[in-house]
C-alpha positions in Angstrom: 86.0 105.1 125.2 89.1 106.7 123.5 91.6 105.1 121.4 95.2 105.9 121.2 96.3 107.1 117.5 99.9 105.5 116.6 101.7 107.4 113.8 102.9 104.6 111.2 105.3 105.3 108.7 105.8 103.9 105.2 108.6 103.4 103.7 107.4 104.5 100.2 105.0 107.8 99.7 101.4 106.8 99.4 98.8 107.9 97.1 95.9 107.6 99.6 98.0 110.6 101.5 98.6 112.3 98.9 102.6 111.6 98.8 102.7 111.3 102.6 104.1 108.3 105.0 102.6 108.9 107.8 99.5 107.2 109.0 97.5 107.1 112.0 96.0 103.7 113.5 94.2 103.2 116.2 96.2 100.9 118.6 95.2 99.3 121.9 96.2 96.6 124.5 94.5 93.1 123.7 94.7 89.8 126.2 94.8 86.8 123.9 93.3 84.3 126.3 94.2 80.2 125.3 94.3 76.8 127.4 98.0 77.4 128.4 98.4 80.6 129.1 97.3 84.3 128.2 99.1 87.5 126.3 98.8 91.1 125.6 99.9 92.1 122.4 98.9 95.3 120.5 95.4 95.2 118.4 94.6 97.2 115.3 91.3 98.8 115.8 89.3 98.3 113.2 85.3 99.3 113.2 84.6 97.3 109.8 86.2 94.3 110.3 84.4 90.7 110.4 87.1 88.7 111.4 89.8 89.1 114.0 93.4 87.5 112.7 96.1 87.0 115.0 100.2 86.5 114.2 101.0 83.0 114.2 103.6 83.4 116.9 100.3 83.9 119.4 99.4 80.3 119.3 102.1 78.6 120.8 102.7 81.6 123.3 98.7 81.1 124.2 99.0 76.4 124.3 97.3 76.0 120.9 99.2 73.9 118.5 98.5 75.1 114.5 100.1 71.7 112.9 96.9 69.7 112.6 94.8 72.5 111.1 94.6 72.8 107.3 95.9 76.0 106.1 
C-alpha cells in the first residue's frame, strides 16, 4: 500500500528540522461510519498510535450525540 506525503507547514521554525517548517505527514481518506450517517475526512497516519481521536465536529455529522458523556 502507498501513502500520500502532505507537506505541512509551521508557522514558527522547528528544532526537530533543524530550523525548517516544513513537514511531511502521511495523509489518507478515512469513512467515519455512525448510526445516522457516514463521512470521509482526512486521517493522520500514524504506525504507533493506540488510539484513534476524531474532531468533535464528526459526531454530530456521523448521529452520535457527545452531551451525555463525561469529558
Amino acid at each position: 500500500m502507498r501513502v500520500p506525503y502532505v507537506l505541512f507547514v509551521a508557522s514558527t521554525p522547528q528544532p526537530s528540522l533543524g530550523g525548517g517548517s516544513v513537514r511531511a505527514r502521511p495523509i489518507l481518506p478515512v469513512r467515519v461510519h455512525g448510526p445516522a450517517s457516514d463521512t470521509l475526512i482526512d486521517g493522520f497516519l500514524d504506525t504507533a498510535s493506540d488510539d484513534v481521536i476524531l474532531p468533535a465536529w464528526v459526531a454530530p455529522v456521523i448521529g452520535i450525540d457527545l452531551l451525555p458523556i463525561p469529558e
